[in-house]
N, C-alpha and C positions, 0 to 999 in steps of 0.2 A: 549541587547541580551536576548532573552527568553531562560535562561538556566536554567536546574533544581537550579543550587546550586543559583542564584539572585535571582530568584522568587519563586521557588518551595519547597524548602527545610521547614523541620521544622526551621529551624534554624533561616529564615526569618521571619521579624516581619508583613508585608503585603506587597499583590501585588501590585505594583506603577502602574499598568496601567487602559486601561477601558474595557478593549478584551480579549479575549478568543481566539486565534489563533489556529485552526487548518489544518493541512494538512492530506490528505487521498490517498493510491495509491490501487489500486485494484493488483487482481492476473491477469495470463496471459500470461508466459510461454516467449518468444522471445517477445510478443506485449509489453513488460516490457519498449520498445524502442520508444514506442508514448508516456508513461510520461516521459520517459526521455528527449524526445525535450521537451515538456511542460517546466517541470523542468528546463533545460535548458535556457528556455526564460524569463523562471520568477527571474532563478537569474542574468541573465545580468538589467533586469532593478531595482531589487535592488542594484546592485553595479550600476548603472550608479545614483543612487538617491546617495549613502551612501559610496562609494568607491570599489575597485576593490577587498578588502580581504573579503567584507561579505562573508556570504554562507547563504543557507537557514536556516538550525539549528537553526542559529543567532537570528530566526525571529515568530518559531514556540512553544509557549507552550504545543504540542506533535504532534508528525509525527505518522500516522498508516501505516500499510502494510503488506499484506496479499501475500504469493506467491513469485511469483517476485517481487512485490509491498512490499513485507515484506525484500527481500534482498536489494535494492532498497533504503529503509527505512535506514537500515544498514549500505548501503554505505557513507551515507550524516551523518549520526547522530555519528556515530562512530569515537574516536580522532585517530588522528594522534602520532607522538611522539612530535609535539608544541604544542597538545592537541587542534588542530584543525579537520574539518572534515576529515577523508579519502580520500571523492573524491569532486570534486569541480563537480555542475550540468551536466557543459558541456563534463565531461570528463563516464559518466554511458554510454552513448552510444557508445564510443569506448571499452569499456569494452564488451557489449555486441555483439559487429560484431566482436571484437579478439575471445570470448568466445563461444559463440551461437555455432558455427558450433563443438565446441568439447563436447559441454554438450550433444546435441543431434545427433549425428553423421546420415548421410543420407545415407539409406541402403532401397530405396527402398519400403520403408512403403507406402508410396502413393497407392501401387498395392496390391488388393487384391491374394495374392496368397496362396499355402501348403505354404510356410514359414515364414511370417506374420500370418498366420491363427494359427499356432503352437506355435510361439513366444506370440502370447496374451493369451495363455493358461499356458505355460510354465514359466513366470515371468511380470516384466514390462517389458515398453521398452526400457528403459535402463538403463544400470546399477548404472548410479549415481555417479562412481568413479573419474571422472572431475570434478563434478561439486562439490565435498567434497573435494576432495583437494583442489580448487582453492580458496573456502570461509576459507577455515582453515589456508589458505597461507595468504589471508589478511584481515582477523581478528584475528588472532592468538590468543591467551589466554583473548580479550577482553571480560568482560564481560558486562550482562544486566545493570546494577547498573551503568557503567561507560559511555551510551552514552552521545553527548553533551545537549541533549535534551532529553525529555520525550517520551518514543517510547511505541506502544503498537502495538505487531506480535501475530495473534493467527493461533494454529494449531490443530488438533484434535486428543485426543488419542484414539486409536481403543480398548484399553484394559477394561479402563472404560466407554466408550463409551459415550465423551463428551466432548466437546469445552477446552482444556488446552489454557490459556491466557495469552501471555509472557507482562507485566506492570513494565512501573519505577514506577508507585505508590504502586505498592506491595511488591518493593522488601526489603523493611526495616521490613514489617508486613511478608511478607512471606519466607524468604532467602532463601529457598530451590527452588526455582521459578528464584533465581539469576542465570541463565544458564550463557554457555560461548554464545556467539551474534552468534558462527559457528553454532551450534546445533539448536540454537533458527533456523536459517535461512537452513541449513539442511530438518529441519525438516517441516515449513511453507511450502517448494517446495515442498516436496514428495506428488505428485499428483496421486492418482491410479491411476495403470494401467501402467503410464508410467517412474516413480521414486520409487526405495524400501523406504517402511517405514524407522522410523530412530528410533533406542532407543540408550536413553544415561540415565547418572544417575546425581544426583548432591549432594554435603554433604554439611553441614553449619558447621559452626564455633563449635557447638557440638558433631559434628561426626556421627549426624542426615543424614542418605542417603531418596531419592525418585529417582525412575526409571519413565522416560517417554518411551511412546510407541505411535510414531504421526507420521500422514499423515498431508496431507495440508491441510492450515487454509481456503482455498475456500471450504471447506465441510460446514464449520460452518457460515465465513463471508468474504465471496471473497470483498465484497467493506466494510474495515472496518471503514467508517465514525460514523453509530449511536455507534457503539461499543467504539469507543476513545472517542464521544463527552460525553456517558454515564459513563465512567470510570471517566472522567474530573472534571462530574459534582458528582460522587461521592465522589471524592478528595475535592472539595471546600465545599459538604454538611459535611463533617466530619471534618472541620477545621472551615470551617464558617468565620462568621465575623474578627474573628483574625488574618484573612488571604487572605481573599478577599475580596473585594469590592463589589461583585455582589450577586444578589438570587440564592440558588442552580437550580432555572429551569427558570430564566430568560435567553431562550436559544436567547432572541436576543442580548445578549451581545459577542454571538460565530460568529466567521469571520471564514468561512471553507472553503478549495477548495478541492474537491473532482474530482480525476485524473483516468478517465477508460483508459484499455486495447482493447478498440475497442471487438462490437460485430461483428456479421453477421446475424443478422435479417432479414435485405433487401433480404436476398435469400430465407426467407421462405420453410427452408432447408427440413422439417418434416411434416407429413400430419396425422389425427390422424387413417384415414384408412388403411395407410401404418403400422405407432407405433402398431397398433391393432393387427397387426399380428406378432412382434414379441415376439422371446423367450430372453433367457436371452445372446445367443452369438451376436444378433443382438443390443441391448442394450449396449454390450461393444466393438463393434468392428462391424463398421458400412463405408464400401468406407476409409478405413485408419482413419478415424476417431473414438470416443471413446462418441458418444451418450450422455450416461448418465453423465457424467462427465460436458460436453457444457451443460445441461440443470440445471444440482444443482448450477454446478457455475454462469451460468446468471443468472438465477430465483433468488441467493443469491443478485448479485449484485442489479440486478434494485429492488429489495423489500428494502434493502437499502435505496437505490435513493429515488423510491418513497415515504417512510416515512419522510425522513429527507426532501423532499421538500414540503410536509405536515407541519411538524413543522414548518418550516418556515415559510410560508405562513400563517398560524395560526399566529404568531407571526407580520406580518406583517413587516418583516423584508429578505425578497426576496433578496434583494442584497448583504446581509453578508452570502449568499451560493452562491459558483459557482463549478459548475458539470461540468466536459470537457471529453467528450464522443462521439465516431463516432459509428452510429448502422448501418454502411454503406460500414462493410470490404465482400470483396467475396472472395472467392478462396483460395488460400496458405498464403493471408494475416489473416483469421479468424484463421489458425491453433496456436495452441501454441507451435509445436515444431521444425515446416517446419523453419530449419535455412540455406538455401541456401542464397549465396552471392547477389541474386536475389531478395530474398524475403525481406532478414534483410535489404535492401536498399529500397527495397519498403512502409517496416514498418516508416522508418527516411520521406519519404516522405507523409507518411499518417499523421503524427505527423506535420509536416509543414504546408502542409495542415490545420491542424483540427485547428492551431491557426490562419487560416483568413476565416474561419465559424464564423457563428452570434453564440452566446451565445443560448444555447436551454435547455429547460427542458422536461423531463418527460412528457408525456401526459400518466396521470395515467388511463382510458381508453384503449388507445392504447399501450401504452407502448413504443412509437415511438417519440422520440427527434423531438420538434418543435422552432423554432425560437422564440426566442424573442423580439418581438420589442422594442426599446428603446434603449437597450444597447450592440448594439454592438458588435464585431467580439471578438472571446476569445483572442484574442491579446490584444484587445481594455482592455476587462475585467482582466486579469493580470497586465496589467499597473494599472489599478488602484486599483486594491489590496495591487499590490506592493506601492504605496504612502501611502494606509491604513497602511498598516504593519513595514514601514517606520517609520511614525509617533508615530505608537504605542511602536516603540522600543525607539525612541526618549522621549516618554513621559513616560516609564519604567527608564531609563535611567537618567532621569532629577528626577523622584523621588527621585530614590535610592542616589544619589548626593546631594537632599537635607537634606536628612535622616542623612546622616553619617556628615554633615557639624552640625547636631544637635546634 
């Protein structure tokens, strides 16, 4: 089990494995439901390798998640009252077809008209009061320090104007960062425009307070992969040998899968003799949609993508990163908030989908997901992640077993 307190802890005398496991989900509103099959399929073939109670948690020495990708994070990482996960993979996507339709209620935003046109002046669009209750209802008083695994949510606060970073590796060095996991995840969603910001405060054990004031973490890093794998590698540069096994920048020791929210590229939505013309209401409120918002948060994600598929490649180690990504959504499928019964069942089908596609990266160029040869349908490539990851639990596992018999 890659959980903080076996591996991670000071308290541990070293890491028993040879990896660096990471998982990453991006942001993206309702599209929150193509990692969640992803998800989904990844942990059926670990439990068909390891039995039916693993979970993913079990398997990851830190989960990222930004957005939904950050609530998402939350769900799986977060105990139970057996101090197991919250929700089991396959059950995030009934969460989000019960839920979708109440976080963002359908009122006709599709149409440009006076009340739409009013409403994006006069507030977001919507007011957020489902979708705070329903995080607050299950995660109740959990905090950051207590998930089962090492998580990192980042969100941005408007007041100092810069990336707040919610880390299990900071919460011993910085306790006032120890948030409650609602707030954390509150806050990651509030998307301008369409979610009110979120301020909370938090006090440490000296009666020390700090107030946050954050919007979502897709301002800063919609695809948090280099973000967790650099956190990671700070954690092991600060402990060093006493604790792990590896160089702090030997990044081909890291096994990452990195899980998008579908673009919509392939529509080639924007022209820049059109963008040229406009002013700032065009910008924010564009055919129902929100412009500038689609373009920070892709341009976050794929700069991402494309460094981290740099690293690797430099590394010569290509196969311990896998990206699972459609740049091939159109229509009410690219929205982040269209939650019609229609759509949210379109989304489970684009996710089906996307895992019997070849395995594609980045073409740093173009910017447009290319096939891979050699390896295969991302089905193919989860299955054999999941035996990596397997293994490496097993050979954690077998350490620490012979540790304690010493």
């Amino acid at each position: 089990m890659a959980s903080k307190n076996s591996y991670w802890s000071m308290e541990s005398p070293r890491c028993h494995g040879s990896l660096v496991t990471v998982l990453s989900i991006d942001g993206g509103g309702v599209r929150g439901i193509i990692p969640g099959t992803i998800l989904a399929f990844l942990e059926s073939k670990l439990q068909e390798i390891d039995g039916e109670d693993v979970r993913i948690a079990d398997y990851f020495d830190v989960i990222a998640g930004t957005s939904t990708g950050g609530l998402v994070t939350a769900m799986i990482t977060a105990p139970d009252k057996n101090n197991r996960p919250l929700f089991a993979a396959k059950e995030i996507n009934d969460f989000y077809l019960q839920n979708s339709p109440k976080i963002f209620p359908q009122k006709g935003w599709g149409l440009f008209s006076a009340t739409s046109l009013l409403s994006a002046f006069s507030g977001p669009k919507y007011d957020g009061k489902y979708l705070h209750s329903i995080i607050e209802k299950l995660l109740g008083k959990t905090k950051l320090q207590q998930t089962l695994t090492n998580v990192v949510i980042p969100a941005f606060d408007v007041k100092l104007l810069q990336p707040t970073i919610f880390s299990s590796f900071e919460v011993n060095t910085t306790p006032l960062k120890n948030a409650l996991l609602s707030d954390i995840c509150i806050a990651t969603s509030a998307a301008p425009t369409y979610l009110p910001a979120h301020y909370f405060e938090t006090k440490d054990a000296n009666g020390n307070t700090r107030s946050f004031n954050l919007v979502d973490g897709g301002v800063a890093a919609n695809n948090p992969t280099l973000l967790a794998m650099n956190l990671v590698s700070k954690n092991i540069f600060k402990r060093r040998e006493d604790y792990f096994p590896i160089d702090p920048v030997e990044y081909s020791k890291f096994l990452v899968i990195s899980i998008g929210t579908g673009s919509a590229k392939v529509e080639e939505k924007y022209s820049a003799p059109e963008v040229a013309k406009w002013g700032a209401l065009n910008w924010l409120f564009n055919n129902g949609e929100t412009p500038i918002i689609n373009i920070f948060s892709q341009g976050s994600a794929d700069m991402a993508d494309i460094l981290a598929s740099i690293l690797f490649q430099t590394m010569y180690s290509e196969q311990n990163y896998l990206r699972i990504q459609d740049d091939t959504l159109t229509g009410n499928a690219a929205s982040v908030d269209i939650s019609t019964k229609e759509n949210l069942q379109q989304l489970v089908t684009i996710g089906q989908n996307l895992l019997k596609k070849p395995v594609s990266r980045v073409n740093i160029e173009t910017g447009s997901y290319e096939p891979v040869q050699g390896e295969g349908t991302n089905e193919e490539a989860l299955t054999r992640f999941a035996i990596l990851l397997s293994q490496e639990r097993k050979r954690r596992n077998g350490g620490a077993r012979a540790e304690r018999a010493n």
